[in-house]
C-alpha positions as CSV (number, residue, x, y, z in Angstrom):
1,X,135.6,106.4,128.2
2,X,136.1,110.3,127.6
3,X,132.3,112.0,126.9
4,X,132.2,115.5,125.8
5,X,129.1,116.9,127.0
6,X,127.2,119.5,124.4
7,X,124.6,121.7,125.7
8,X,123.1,125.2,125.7
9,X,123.0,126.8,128.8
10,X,120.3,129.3,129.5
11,X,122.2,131.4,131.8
12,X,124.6,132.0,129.0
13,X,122.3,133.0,126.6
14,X,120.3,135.4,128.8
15,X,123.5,136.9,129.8
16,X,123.7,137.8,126.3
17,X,120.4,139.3,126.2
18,X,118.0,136.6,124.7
19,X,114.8,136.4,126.3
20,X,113.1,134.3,128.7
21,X,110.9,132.4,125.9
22,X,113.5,132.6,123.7
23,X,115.5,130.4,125.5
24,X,112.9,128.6,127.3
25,X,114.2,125.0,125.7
26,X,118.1,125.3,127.2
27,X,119.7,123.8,130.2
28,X,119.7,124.8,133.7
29,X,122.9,124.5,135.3
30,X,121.3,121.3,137.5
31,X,121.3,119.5,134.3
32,X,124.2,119.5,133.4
33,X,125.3,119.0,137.0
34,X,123.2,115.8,136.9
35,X,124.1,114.4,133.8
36,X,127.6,115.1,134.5
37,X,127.5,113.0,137.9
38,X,126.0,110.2,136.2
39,X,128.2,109.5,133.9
40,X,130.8,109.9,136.2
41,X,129.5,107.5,138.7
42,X,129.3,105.0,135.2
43,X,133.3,105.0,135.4
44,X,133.6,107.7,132.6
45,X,135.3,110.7,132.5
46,X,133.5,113.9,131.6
47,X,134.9,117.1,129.3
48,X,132.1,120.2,129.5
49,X,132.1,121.4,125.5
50,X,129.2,123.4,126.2
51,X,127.4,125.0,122.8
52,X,128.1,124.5,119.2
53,X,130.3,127.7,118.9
54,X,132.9,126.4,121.5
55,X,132.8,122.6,120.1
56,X,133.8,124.1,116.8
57,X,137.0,125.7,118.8
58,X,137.5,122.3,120.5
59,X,137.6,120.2,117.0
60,X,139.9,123.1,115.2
61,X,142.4,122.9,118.3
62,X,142.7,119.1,117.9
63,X,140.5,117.8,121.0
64,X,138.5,114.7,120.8
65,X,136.3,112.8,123.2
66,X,135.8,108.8,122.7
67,X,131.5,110.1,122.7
68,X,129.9,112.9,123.1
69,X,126.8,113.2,125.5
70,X,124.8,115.8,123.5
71,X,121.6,117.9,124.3
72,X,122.4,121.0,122.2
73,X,119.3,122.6,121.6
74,X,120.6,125.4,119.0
75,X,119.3,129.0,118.5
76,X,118.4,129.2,114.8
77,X,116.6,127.3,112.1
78,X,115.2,124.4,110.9
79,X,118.8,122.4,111.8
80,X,119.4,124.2,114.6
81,X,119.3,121.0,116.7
82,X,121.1,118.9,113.9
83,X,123.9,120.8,113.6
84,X,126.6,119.9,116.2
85,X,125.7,116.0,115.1
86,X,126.6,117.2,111.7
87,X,129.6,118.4,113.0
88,X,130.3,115.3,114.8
89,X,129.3,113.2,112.1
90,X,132.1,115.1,110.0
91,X,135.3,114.2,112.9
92,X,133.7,111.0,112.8
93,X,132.7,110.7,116.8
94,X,129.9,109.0,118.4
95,X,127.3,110.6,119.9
96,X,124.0,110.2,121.7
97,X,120.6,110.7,120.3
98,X,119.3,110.7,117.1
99,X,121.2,112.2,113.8
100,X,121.3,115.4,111.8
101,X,118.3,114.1,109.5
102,X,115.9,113.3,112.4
103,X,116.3,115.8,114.3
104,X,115.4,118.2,111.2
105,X,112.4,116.0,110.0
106,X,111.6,116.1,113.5
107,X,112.1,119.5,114.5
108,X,109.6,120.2,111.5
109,X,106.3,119.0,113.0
110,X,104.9,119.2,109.1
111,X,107.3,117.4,107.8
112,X,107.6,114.7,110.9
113,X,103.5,114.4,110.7
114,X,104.1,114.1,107.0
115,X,106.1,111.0,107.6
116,X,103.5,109.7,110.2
117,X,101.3,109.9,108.0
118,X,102.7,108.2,105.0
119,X,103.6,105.4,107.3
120,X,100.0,104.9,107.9
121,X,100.0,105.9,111.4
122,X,97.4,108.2,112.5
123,X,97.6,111.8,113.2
124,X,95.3,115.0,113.4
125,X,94.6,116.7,109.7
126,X,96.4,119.7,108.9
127,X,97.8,122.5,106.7
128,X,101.4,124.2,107.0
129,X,100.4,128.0,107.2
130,X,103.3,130.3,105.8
131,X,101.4,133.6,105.2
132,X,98.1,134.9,106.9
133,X,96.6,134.2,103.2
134,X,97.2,131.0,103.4
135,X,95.5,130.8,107.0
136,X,92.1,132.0,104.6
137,X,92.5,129.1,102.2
138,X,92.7,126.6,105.1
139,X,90.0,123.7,104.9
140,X,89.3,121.9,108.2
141,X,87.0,122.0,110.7
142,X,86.5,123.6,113.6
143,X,87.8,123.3,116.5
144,X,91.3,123.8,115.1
145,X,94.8,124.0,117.1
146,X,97.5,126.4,115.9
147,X,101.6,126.7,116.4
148,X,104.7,127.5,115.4
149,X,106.2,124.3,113.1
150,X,109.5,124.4,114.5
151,X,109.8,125.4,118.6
152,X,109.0,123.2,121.6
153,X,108.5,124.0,125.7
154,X,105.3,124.7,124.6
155,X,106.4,127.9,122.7
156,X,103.9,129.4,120.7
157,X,101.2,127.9,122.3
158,X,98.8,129.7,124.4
159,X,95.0,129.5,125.4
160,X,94.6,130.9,121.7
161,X,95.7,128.0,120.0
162,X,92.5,126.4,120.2
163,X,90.8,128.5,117.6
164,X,86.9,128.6,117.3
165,X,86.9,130.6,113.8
166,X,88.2,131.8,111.0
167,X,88.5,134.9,112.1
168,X,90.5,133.6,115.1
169,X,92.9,131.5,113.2
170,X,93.6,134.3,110.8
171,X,94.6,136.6,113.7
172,X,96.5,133.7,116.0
173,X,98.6,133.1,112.3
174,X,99.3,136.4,111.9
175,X,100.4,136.9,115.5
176,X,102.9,133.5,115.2
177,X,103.8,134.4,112.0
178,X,105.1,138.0,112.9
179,X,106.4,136.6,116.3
180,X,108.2,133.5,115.3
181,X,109.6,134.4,111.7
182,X,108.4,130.3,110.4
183,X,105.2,128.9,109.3
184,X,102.1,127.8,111.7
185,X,101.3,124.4,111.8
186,X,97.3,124.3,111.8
187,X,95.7,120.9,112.8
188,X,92.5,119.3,113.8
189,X,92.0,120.0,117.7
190,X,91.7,116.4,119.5
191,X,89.3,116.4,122.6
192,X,90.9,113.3,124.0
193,X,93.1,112.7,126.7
194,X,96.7,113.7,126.2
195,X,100.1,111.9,126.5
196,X,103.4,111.5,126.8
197,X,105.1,108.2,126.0
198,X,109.2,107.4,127.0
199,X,111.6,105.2,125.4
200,X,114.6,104.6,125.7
201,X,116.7,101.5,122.8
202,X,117.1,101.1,119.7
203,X,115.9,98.5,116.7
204,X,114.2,95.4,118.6
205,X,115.5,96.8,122.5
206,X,113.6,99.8,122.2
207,X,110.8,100.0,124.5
208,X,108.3,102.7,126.4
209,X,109.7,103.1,130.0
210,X,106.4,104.5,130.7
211,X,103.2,106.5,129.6
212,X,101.7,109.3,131.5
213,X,98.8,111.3,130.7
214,X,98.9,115.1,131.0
215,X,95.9,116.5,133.4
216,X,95.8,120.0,133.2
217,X,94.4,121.4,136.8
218,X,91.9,124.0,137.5
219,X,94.4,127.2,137.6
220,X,96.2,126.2,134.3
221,X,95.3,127.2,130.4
222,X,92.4,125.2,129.6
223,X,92.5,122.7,127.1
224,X,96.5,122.8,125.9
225,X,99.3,121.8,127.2
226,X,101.4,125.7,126.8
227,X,104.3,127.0,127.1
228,X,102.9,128.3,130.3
229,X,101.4,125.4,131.8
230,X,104.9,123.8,131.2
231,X,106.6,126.4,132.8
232,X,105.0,126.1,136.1
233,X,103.8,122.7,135.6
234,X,104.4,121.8,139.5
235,X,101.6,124.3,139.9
236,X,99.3,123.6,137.1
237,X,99.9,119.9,135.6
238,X,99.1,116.3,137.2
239,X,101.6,114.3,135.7
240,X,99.5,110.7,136.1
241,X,101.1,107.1,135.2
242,X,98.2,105.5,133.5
243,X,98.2,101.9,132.0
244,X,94.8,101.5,130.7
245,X,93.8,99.6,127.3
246,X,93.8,103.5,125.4
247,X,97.6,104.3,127.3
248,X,98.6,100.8,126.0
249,X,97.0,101.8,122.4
250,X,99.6,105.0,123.0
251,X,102.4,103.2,123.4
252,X,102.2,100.8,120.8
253,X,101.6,104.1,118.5
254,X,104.7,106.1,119.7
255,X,106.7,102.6,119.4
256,X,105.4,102.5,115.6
257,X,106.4,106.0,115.2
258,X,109.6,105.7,117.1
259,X,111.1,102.8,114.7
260,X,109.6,104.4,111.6
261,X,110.9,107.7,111.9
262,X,114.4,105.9,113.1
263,X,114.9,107.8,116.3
264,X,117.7,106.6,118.5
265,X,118.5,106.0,122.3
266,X,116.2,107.7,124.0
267,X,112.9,110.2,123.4
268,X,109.4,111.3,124.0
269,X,106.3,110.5,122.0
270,X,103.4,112.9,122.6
271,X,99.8,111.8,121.8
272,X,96.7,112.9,122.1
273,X,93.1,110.9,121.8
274,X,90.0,111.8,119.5
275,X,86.7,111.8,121.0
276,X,85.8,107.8,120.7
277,X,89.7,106.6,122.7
278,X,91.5,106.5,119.9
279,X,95.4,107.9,120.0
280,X,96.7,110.2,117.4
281,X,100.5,111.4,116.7
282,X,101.3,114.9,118.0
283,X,104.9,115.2,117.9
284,X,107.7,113.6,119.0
285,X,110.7,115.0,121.3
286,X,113.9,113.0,120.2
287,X,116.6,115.1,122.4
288,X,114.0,115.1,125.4
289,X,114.7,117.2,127.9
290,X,116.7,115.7,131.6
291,X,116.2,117.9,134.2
292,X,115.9,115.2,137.1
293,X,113.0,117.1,138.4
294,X,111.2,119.2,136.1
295,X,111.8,117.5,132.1
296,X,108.8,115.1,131.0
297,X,111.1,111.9,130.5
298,X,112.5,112.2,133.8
299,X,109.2,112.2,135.1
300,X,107.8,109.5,133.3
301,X,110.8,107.4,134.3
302,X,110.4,107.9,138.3
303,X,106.8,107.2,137.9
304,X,107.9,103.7,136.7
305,X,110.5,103.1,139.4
306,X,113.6,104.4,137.0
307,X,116.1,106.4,139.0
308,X,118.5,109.4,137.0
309,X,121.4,107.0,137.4
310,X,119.5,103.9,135.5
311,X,118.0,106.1,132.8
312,X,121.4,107.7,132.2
313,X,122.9,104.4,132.4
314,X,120.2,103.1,129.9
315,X,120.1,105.9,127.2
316,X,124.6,105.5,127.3
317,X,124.2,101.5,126.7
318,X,121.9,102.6,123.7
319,X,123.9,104.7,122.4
320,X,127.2,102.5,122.9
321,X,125.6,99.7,121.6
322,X,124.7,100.9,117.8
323,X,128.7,100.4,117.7
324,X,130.9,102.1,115.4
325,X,130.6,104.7,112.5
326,X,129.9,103.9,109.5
């Protein structure tokens, strides 16, 4: 098969004067290196597209792939990372990963906990904060944790985020609100232990490939898992595979929200644990980073004896095997 591979690369971007946050969620050059080599050891053959600007180039010229491999991130917006599956939905070629409405509902962490939460499944109280008056009228109790609705890589989220006050969350809303131009999403702070559950299928094949939980060391920000901390996780993060009864109560919970919020192929569940065990939705990652190294799924895959190649291989056959377009 031809794959088009779609991707933001971050040396691109910086190049053209974004900043380092600002592009904090794009692809290192490895990445698509490794991705690339994968497939091609799978017997396919492999077309670099790169971001949504030159695909839309590529489709007007006439080119077409059989699927497209895509981990485009996109710059602005609510659908920023819906929009080249929207455009691939329109010339009608397959793709990997979830499509243009889950990745919005998702990108949303309101709407997605929304969702979760009209599904029955449990997950921290909160309030959607669009102005810093609106930080005044918020009811919950304290601790609280604060961040931007709409980033991930931890963006927005500092040793602030867990706010003490009202005071506190007034000025860490203000701060996001002026900083990231989008509402603050404002939840219940969990004590628990944190984390992170892979899958990989679709319908009745999906299934976790693993659960870690997140153990923030000594030198990192206490208490969240930031944009920091992520950053220069090697330093700061124990990564620890963990198959206790509360990591098994984890995975069942990201499997429930996996197949209610229909996400496809492959993703990453993040949970986190109130004070008596018990696991609540955070978020979920449906275009989860693949850095062989330094990405969460990657690492939660090696930690269960899954090589690049098989997970590649893996998230491909899910993708392949939903069929053709309807």
């Amino acid at each position: 098969m031809k794959f088009g591979m779609t991707y933001d690369l971050r040396a691109d971007y910086l190049a053209a004067g974004y900043g380092e946050e600002e592009t904090a969620e794009f692809d290192r050059p490895d990445t698509i290196d490794s991705i690339e080599t994968a497939l091609r050891n799978l017997g396919h053959e492999t077309v670099r597209i790169g971001n949504i600007r030159s695909l839309v180039k590529r489709l007007a010229a006439g080119e077409r792939w059989d699927m497209v491999f895509n981990i485009a991130e996109g710059l602005y917006g609510f659908g920023r990372e819906a929009a080249v599956p929207a455009l691939l939905d329109a010339y009608r070629i397959p793709y990997t990963f979830s499509d243009p409405l889950m990745l919005s509902v998702t990108l949303h962490k309101g709407v997605a906990k929304r969702v979760v939460r009209d599904l029955g499944l449990p997950t921290p109280d909160f309030a959607v904060v669009r102005t810093v008056e609106e930080a005044a009228a918020v009811r919950l109790p304290y601790p609280l944790f604060a961040k931007p609705v709409a980033e991930g890589t931890g963006k927005g989220v500092t040793a602030a985020s867990k706010i003490a006050s009202a005071d506190q969350l007034e000025a860490v809303c203000r701060q996001l609100l002026d900083t990231y131009h989008q509402p603050v999403l404002v939840e219940t702070f969990l004590p628990g232990r944190e984390f992170t559950v892979g899958i990989v299928g679709n319908g009745n094949k999906a299934r976790s490939i693993g659960v870690v939980e997140v153990v923030l060391l000594e030198n990192s920000d206490p208490d969240v898992y930031s944009y920091r901390n992520k950053e220069i996780c090697e330093e700061v993060v124990e990564y620890r595979a963990v198959d206790d009864a509360e990591a098994k109560a984890a995975v069942e919970l990201a499997l429930k929200v996996w197949h209610g919020l229909d996400c496809r192929d492959s993703g990453r569940v993040d949970l986190r644990s109130d004070a008596a065990g018990r696991p609540s939705f955070i978020e979920i990652n449906p275009i989860a980073g693949l850095h062989p190294e330094h990405s969460d799924l990657c690492i939660i895959a090696g930690k269960f004896g899954i090589g690049y190649q098989q997970l590649i291989k893996e998230i491909v056959e899910a993708a392949l095997s939903r069929g053709k377009m309807r």
